[in-house]
N, C-alpha and C positions, 0 to 999 in steps of 0.2 A: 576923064570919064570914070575910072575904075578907083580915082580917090573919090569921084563925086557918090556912086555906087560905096564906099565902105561907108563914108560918114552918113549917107544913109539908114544902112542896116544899122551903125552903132545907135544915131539918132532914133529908130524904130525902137531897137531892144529898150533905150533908156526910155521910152516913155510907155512899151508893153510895162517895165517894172516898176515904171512910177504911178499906174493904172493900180497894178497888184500890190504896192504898200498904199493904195487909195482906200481902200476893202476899210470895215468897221472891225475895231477888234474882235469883235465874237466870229466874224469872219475868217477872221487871220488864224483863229485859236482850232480850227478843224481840219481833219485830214483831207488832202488833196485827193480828187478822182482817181480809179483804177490803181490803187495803193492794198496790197495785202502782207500781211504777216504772218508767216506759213499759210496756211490755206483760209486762214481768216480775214474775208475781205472786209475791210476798216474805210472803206471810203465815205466822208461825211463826217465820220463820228471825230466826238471831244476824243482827248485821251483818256478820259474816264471811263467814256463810253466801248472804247477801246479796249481797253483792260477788260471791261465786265465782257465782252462779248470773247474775249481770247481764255478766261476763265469757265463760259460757259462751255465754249470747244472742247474744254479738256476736258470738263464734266460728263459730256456728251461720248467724249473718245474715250474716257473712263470706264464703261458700261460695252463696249464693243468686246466680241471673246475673238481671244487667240489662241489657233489653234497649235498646240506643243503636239510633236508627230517621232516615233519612231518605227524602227522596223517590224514591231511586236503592235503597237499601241498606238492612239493618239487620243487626248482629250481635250474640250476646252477650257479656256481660264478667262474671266476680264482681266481686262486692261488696269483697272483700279487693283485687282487684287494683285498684280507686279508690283503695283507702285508707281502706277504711272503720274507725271506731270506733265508739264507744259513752262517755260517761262522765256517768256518774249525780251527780258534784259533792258535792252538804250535802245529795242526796235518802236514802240508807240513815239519815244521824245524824236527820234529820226522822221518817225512815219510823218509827226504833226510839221517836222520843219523843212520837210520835203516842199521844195518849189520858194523856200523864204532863205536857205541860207547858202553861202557861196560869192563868188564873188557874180557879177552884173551876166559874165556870158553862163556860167553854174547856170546862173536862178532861169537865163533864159532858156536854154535848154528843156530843163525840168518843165520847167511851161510847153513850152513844144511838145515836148514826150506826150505829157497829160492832155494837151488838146488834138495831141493823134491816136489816143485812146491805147497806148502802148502801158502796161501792165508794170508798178514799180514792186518788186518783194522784195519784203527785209524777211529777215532770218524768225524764225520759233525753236525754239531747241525742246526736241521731247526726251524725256528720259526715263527710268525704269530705276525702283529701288532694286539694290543687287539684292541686299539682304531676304529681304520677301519674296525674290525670286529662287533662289537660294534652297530656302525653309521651303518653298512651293513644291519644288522639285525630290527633295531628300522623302517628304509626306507621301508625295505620289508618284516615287520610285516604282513601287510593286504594280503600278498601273499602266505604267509607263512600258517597261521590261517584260519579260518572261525570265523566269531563272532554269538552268540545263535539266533537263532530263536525264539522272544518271542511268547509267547502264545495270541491267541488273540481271537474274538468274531468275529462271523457270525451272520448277523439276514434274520431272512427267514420266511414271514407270521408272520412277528409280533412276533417269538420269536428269543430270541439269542440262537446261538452254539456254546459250547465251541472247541477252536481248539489249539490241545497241543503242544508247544512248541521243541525248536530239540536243545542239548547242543551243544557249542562251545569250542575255546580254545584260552588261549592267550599264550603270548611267555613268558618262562623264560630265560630272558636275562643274566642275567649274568651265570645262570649253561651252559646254552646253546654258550657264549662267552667261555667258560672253555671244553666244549669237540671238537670247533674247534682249540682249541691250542692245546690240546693231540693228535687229528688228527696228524695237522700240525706236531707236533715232533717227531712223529713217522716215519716220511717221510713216505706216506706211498699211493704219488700221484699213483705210475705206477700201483699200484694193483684195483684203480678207485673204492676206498670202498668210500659207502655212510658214510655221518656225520649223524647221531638222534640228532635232536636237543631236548630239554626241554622244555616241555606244562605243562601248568595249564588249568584243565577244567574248562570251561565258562557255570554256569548254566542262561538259558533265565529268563525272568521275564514272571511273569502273572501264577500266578498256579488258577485250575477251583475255589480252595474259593475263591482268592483274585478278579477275574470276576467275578463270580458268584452276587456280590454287585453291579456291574452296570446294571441297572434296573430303573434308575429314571429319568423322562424327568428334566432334568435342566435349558432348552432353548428350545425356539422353534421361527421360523418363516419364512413367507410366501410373495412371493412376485407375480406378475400378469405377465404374458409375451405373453398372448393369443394374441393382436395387431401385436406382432412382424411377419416378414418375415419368410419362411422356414428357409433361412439359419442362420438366428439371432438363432431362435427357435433350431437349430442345435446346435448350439454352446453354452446356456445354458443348457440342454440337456448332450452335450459332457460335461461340465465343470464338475456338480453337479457330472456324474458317476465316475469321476478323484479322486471326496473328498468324496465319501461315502462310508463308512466303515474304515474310517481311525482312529482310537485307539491309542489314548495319555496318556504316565505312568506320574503320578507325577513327574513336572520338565521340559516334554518333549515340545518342540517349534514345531509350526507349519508354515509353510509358503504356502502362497496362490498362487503364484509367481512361486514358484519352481512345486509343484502338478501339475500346471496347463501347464507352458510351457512347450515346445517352441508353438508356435501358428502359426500351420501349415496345409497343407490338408494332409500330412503322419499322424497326430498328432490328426485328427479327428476332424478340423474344418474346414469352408467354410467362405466364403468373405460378409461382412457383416457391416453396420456404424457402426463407432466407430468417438470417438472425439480424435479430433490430433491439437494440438497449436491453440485451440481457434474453430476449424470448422470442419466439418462434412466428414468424409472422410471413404472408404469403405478399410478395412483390413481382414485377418484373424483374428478368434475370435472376430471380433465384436458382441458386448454385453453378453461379457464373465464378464463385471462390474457387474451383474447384481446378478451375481453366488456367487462371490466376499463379495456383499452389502448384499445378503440375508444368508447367514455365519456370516459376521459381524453383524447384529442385534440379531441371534441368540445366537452366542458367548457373549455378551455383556450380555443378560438377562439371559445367566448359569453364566455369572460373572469370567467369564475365565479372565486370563488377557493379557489387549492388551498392544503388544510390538509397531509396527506399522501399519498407518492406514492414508492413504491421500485420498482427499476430490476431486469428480471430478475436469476437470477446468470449467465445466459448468455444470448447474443445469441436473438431469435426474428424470424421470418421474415416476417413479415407488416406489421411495421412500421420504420421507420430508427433506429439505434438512437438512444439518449435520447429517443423517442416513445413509448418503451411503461410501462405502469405494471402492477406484478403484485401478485399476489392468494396469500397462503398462511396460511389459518387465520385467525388474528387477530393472527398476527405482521407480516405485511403486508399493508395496507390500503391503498384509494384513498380517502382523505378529499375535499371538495370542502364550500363553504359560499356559499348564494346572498347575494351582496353587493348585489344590486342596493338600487334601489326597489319593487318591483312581484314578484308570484310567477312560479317561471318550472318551464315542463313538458318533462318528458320521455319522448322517443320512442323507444320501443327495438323493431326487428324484425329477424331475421334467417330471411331464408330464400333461398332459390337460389344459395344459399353465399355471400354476402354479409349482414354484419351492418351493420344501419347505428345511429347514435341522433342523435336532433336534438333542440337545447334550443330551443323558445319560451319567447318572454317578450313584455315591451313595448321594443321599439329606441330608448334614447336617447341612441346615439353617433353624430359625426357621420358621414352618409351617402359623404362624401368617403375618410374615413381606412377604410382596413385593415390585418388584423393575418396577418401570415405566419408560419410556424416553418420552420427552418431545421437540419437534423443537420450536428450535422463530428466529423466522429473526429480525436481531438488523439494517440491514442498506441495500439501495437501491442503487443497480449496475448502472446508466442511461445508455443506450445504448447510441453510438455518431456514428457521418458520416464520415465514412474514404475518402476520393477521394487517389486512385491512376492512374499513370502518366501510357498509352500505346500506346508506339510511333507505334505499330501497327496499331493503329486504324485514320481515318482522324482526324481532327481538325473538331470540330461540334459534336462529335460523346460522347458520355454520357450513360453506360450502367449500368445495376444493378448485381454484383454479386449473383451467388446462396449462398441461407443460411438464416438462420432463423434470423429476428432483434428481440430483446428480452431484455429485464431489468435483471443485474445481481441482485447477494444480498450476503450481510455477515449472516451468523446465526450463533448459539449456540446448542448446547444437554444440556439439563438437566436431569440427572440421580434424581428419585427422589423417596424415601425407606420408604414407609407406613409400618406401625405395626396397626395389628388389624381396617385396612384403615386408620389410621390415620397418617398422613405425620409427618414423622422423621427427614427427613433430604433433602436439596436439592440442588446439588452441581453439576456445569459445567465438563460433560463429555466430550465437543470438542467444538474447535470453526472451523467454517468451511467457505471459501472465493468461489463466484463461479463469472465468468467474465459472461459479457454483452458480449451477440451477438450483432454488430453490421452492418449497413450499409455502404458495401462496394463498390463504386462507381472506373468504369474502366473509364478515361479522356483521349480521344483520342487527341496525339499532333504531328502527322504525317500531316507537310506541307511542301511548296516548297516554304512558306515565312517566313523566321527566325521570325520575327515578330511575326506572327500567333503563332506559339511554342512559342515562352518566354512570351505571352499575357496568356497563356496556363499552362505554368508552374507556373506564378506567382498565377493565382488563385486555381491550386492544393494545393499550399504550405500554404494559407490559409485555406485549410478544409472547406470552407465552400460554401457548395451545390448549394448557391442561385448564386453568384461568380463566380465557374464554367460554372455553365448554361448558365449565362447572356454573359459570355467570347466569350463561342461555338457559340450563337447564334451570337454578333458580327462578329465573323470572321468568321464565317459560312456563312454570309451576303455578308462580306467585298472580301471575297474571288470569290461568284457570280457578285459581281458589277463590280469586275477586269475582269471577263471572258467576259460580256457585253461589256465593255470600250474596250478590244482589236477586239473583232466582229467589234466595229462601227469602230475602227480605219481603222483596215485589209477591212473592204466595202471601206470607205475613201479613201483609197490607188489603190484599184482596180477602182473604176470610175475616178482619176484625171489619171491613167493609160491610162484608154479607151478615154479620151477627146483628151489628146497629140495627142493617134491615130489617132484620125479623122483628128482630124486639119493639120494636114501632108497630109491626102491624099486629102483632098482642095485644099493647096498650089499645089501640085504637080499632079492636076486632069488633066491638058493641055497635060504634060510632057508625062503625062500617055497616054494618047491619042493618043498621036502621035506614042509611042513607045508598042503600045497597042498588036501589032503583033508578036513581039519579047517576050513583054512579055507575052503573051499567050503563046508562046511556052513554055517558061521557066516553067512557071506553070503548065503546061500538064507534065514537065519534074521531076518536083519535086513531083504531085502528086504521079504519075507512080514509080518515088522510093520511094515514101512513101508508097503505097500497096506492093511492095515488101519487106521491112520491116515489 
């Protein structure tokens, strides 16, 4: 019985498989029921068809965001912009020859499986460019993270407070490149699980001993602004509050420029002179140089060191010159960089028209030696006479612009380093250029006689004032004598006019006489329409 029972089953299977190589080949060429490749179910399809729909998957899984997660942060990102793929390998050639290849009990099997609706999957490998993940990561660092809150110093009545600092974190890049590919090969978009990325704690700088040491005036000084306008008085005022209390570690760069901008009424400044190409002109933040220059004196005698520092373009009043450092836009800047050992603060207030700022730190110069600065002016600016050309104005016409005439000058700083008052050393700490105000002259060359203009332009193009003058006055003259000349002409014309007249009504007084009736009517007739006109 139990031989008659196997040749059975064998007899069964071999003619289940001689059934299933009975199929037509476009039959045989398509994938078996309940067959998927990673989550792409492929049952029915050609291999062709197979391919495009395992293609379309990825395009689809392409477009899904994944969310990158840290302790501070998280943002999304697609799947595509990692660098996602997809690639199925020998799984479609597998999927197609599922249920055909093997030997007699394989093939039967595989048939049983499929006609009990039992689920075959081959493999999909998804994967993730490193590279782009990578680059993803490095860009969106600062997104990702927080960086430390250092600790820093409060002064209030003269003394300082410590104020304690808050840890940060930075990225670990490559662990953190390593659990978006595990992601990624997990497939594992549709379930919308978050990535943990990898952090290192960022401890801040500044712990209470290492402040604790800033306590020593290292700089100080003072500059006058009491003359100034309210709105000037504003704006150095608004400046100083911008830069006081700002706390630089060993290393740290400061910029005056950046602090202070942009130079706005949102920004907490008002319209005010400032110097613009040579002349006097009303901006935001004017006399925000002032704030600028009384920093840089200070910074210089703590011996901080200066990165950048440019020289008005004309002299200002509050400081000697090569003592000032100006401020415009982002094109001039007061750079400065704390060279010490140790962090150092600063102080900034102004009020009772006086600005002042003082740098603490720790003092480790010897108490013997000081440092002085010293101005010399090496060379004299002359002011000169501009004449410029205004076809606005008549010919004759000679005006004086607004604006200060003034003698420029070149000068020097001398940094100069006593020990026990006696002079050490004495060495050029800047050289500094500042232009002549000059006299600028409006030449009126607006005439109706070319002449007069080119008489006009020629002596602007000389520059010189006496020239002009003497020009205007000419044809300022020559231009009256014309007007006279055509009066006498135009009387001239009108009395040889009235003589012709008369002498007609001589000749013709008889004529008249006789037809004197006639013409009287005619003249009652013309008057009469001349009053109704």
């Amino acid at each position: 019985m139990k031989k008659l029972l196997a040749g059975g089953l064998i007899a069964g299977t071999v003619f289940a498989l001689s059934l299933l190589g009975a199929g037509d080949a476009k039959a045989q060429s398509r994938i078996a029921s309940n067959v998927e490749i990673g989550n792409v179910d492929v049952s029915g399809m050609t291999s062709l068809e197979a391919r495009n729909a395992i293609a379309s998957y990825a395009s689809e899984m392409g477009q899904k965001q994944v969310t990158l997660k840290t302790e501070d942060a998280s943002i999304k990102v697609s799947a595509a912009d990692l660098g996602f793929s997809a690639d199925s390998g020998d799984s479609v050639e597998s999927a197609v020859k599922y249920g055909r290849k093997g030997n007699l009990i394989e093939r039967y099997q595989s048939i049983r499986a499929i006609d009990a609706g039992k689920k075959k999957c081959l493999s999909l490998a998804t994967t993730a460019d490193e590279e782009k993940i990578r680059d993803f990561l490095k860009k969106n660092e600062s997104r990702l993270v927080k960086e430390p809150v250092d600790g820093t110093l409060k002064r209030e009545n003269g003394e300082f407070t410590y104020v304690a600092g808050t840890d940060g974190h930075s990225l670990d890049i490559d662990k953190s490149v390593v659990e978006v590919m595990n992601y990624v090969a997990d497939g594992g978009f549709d379930s919308g699980d978050t990535v943990d990325l990898v952090t290192k704690t960022k401890k801040p700088r500044g712990t209470e001993e290492e402040l604790s040491q800033v306590k020593d005036v290292l700089g100080k000084f003072s500059t006058d602004y009491s003359a100034s306008s309210a709105a000037r008085a504003q704006n150095v005022q608004n400046g100083a509050s911008k830069i006081n209390g700002t706390l630089l570690y060993p290393g740290d760069k400061f910029s005056v420029a950046k602090a202070l901008n942009p130079m706005t009424k949102e920004n907490g400044y008002a319209p005010a002179p400032s110097y613009e190409n040579g002349t006097t002109v009303e901006t935001y933040g004017g006399g925000i140089c002032q704030v600028s220059t009384t920093l840089y004196n200070a910074v210089i005698r703590s011996e901080l060191k200066v990165l950048t520092r440019s020289a008005h373009s004309m002299m200002v009043h509050y400081v000697q010159p090569s003592e000032d450092a100006a401020i415009a836009g982002f094109s001039k800047d007061f750079q400065f960089q704390n060279n010490t050992d140790y962090p150092v603060y600063i102080d900034g207030h102004a009020e009772g028209g006086v600005i002042t700022f003082t740098v603490y730190g720790k003092e480790t110069r010897d108490p013997d030696r000081t440092v002085e600065f010293e101005s010399e002016t090496t060379d004299t600016i002359k002011s000169k006479t501009k004449l410029v050309a205004d076809s606005s104005l008549p010919v004759g016409t000679i005006t004086k612009t607004d604006g200060s005439v003034h003698d420029g000058l070149k000068a020097r700083l001398w940094k100069i380093v006593k020990v026990n008052g006696k002079e050490e050393s004495r060495t050029v700490f800047n050289n500094s250029s500042y232009a002549a105000g000059d006299a600028v002259y409006s030449v009126g060359t607006k005439s109706d006689s070319a002449e007069a203009t080119a008489a006009m332009q020629t002596a602007i193009a000389s520059q010189d004032l006496g020239k002009a003058q003497a020009a205007a006055a000419k044809w300022r003259n020559a231009r009256s004598d014309t007007s006279e000349e055509d009066e006498k002409k135009q009387s001239e014309d009108t009395n040889e006019k009235k003589d012709e007249k008369n002498g007609s009504s001589k000749d013709d007084k008889s004529k008249a006489g006789k037809d004197s009736g006639k013409n009287s009517e005619k003249v009652s007739d013309k008057t009469s329409d001349s009053k109704k006109k």
